[in-house]
MARGUVO-23272 format. One line per field, with one value per residue (C-alpha): residue number from 1; residue in three letters; chain; x, y, z. Coordinates in Angstrom, 1 decimal, m for minus. Layout:
residues N
seq: (NUM|...)
type: (ALA|...)
mol: (A|...)
east: (X|...)
north: (Y|...)
up: (Z|...)
//
This chain:
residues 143
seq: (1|2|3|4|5|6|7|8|9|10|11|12|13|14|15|16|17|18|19|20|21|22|23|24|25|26|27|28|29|30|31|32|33|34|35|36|37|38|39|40|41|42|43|44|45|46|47|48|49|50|51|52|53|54|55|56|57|58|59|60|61|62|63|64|65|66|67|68|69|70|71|72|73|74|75|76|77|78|79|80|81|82|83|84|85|86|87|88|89|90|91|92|93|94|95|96|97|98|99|100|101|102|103|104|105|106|107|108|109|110|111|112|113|114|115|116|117|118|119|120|121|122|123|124|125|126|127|128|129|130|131|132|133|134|135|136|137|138|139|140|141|142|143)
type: (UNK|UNK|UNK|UNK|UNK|UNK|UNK|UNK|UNK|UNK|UNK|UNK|UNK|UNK|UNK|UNK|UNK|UNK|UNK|UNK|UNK|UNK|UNK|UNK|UNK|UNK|UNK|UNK|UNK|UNK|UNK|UNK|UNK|UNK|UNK|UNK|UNK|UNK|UNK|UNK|UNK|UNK|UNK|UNK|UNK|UNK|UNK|UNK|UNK|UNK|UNK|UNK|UNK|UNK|UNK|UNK|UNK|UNK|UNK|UNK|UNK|UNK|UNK|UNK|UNK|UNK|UNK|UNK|UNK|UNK|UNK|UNK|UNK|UNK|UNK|UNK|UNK|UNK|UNK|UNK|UNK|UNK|UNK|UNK|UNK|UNK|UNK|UNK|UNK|UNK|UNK|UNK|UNK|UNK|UNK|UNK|UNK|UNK|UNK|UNK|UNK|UNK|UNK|UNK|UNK|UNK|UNK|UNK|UNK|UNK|UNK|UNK|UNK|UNK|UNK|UNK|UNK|UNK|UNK|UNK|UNK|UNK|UNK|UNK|UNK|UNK|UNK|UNK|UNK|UNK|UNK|UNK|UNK|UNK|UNK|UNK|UNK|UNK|UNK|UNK|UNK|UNK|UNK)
mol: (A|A|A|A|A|A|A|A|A|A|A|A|A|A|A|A|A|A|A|A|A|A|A|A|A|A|A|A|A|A|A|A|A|A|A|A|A|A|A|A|A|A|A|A|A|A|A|A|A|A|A|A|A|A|A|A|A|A|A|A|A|A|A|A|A|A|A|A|A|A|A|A|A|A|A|A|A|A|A|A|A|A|A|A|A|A|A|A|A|A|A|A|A|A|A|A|A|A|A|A|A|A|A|A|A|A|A|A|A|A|A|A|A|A|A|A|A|A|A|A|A|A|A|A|A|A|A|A|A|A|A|A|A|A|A|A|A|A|A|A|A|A|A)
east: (41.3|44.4|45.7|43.7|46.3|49.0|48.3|47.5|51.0|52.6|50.8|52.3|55.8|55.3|54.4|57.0|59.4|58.4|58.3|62.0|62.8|61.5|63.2|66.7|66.0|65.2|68.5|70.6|68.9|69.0|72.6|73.6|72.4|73.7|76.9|79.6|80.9|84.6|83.3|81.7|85.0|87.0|85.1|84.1|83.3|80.2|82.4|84.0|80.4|79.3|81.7|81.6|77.6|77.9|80.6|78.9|75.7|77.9|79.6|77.0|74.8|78.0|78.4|74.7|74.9|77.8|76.2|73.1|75.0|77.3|73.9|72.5|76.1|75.5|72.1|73.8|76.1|74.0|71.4|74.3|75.5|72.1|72.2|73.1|75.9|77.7|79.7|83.3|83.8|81.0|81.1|84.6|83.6|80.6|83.5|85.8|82.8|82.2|86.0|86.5|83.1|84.3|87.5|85.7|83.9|86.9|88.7|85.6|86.0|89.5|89.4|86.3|89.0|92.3|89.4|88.5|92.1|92.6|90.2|91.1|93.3|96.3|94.9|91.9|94.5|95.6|92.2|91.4|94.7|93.4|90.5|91.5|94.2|91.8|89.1|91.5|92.7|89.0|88.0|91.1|90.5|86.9|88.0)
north: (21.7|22.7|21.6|17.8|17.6|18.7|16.7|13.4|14.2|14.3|11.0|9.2|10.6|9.8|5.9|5.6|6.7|3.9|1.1|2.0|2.6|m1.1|m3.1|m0.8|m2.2|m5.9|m6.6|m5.0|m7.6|m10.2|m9.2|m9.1|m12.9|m14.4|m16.0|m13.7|m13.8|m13.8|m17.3|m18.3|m18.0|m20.6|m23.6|m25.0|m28.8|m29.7|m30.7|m27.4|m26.0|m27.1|m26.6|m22.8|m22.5|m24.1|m21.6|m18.5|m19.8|m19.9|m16.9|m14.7|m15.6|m15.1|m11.4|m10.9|m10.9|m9.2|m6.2|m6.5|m6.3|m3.4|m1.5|m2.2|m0.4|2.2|3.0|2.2|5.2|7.2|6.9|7.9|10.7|12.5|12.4|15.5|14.2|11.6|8.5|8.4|5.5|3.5|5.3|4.3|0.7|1.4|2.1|m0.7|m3.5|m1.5|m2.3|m5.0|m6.8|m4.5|m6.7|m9.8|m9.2|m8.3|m11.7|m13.4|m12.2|m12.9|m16.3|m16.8|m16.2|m18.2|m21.3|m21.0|m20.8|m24.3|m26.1|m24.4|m25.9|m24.5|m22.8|m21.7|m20.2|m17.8|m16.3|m15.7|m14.3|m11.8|m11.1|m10.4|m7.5|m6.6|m5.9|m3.9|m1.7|m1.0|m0.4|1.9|4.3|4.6|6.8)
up: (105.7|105.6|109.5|108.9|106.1|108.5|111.2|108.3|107.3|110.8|111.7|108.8|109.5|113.3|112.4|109.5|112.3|114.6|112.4|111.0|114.9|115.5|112.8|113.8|117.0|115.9|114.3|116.9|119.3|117.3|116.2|120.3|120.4|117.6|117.2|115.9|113.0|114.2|116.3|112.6|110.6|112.8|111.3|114.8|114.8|116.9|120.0|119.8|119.4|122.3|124.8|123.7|123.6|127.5|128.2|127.1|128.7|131.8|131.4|130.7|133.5|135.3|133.8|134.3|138.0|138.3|136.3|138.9|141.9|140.3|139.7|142.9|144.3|142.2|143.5|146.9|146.0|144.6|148.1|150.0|147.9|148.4|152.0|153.8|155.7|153.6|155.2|153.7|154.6|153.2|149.9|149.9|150.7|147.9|145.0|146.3|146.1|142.4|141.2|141.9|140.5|137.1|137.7|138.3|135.2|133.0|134.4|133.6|129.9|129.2|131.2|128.5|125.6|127.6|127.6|123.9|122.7|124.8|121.9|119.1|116.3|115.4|111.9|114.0|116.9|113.9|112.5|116.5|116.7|113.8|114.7|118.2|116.6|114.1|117.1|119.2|116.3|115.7|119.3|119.5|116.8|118.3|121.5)
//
């Protein structure tokens, strides 16, 4: 009697877990596709909107295939790494492909940003300016 109690009790805690697992999970993803808030608070009008929604769409796919061909390097290195007698060179020419898509990516990014601030008003140019000071102090006193 007693261990059907137990193992009653561990199955409840075992779905309770889950479900509080899958709504954490839920609003992260939906959180990671949203707009953010920072984008929110500069009072866009529908022509800013829409050049920013076609720029993120273009960006991101962008960003997306960069990451797959950096992963595809990586398993690339990794291949290589495992074998007995490793090739300097092409690791060497592995890492080099490596930086510089992390490059690509990174000038993607801030090339992302330099084309937003060319629509923005003035007023909006200042709580992007903020926000961009407010995210590196944050990011900063993470590491």
């Amino acid at each position: 009697m007693f261990k059907i109690k137990n193992y009653v009790l561990l199955i409840l805690l075992v779905v309770t877990m889950q479900s509080t697992y899958a709504s954490e999970r839920s609003s992260r993803h939906k959180q990671r596709h949203q707009q953010p808030n920072w984008i929110k608070n500069l009072d866009l009008d529908k022509k800013q909107l829409k050049f920013i929604k076609t720029r993120r769409t273009y960006e991101r796919k962008k960003i997306k295939e960069i990451r797959r061909s950096i992963k595809s390097y990586k398993e690339d290195l990794r291949i290589e790494l495992t074998k007995s007698k490793t090739d300097d060179k092409k690791i060497d020419s592995i890492m080099t492909e490596i930086t510089a898509l992390k490059k690509s990516a990174l000038k993607s990014r801030v090339n992302s940003i330099k084309n937003l601030q060319k629509i923005l008003k003035p007023e909006q140019k200042k709580k992007m300016k903020k926000h961009l000071i407010l995210y590196k102090k944050m990011h900063d006193s993470n590491e």
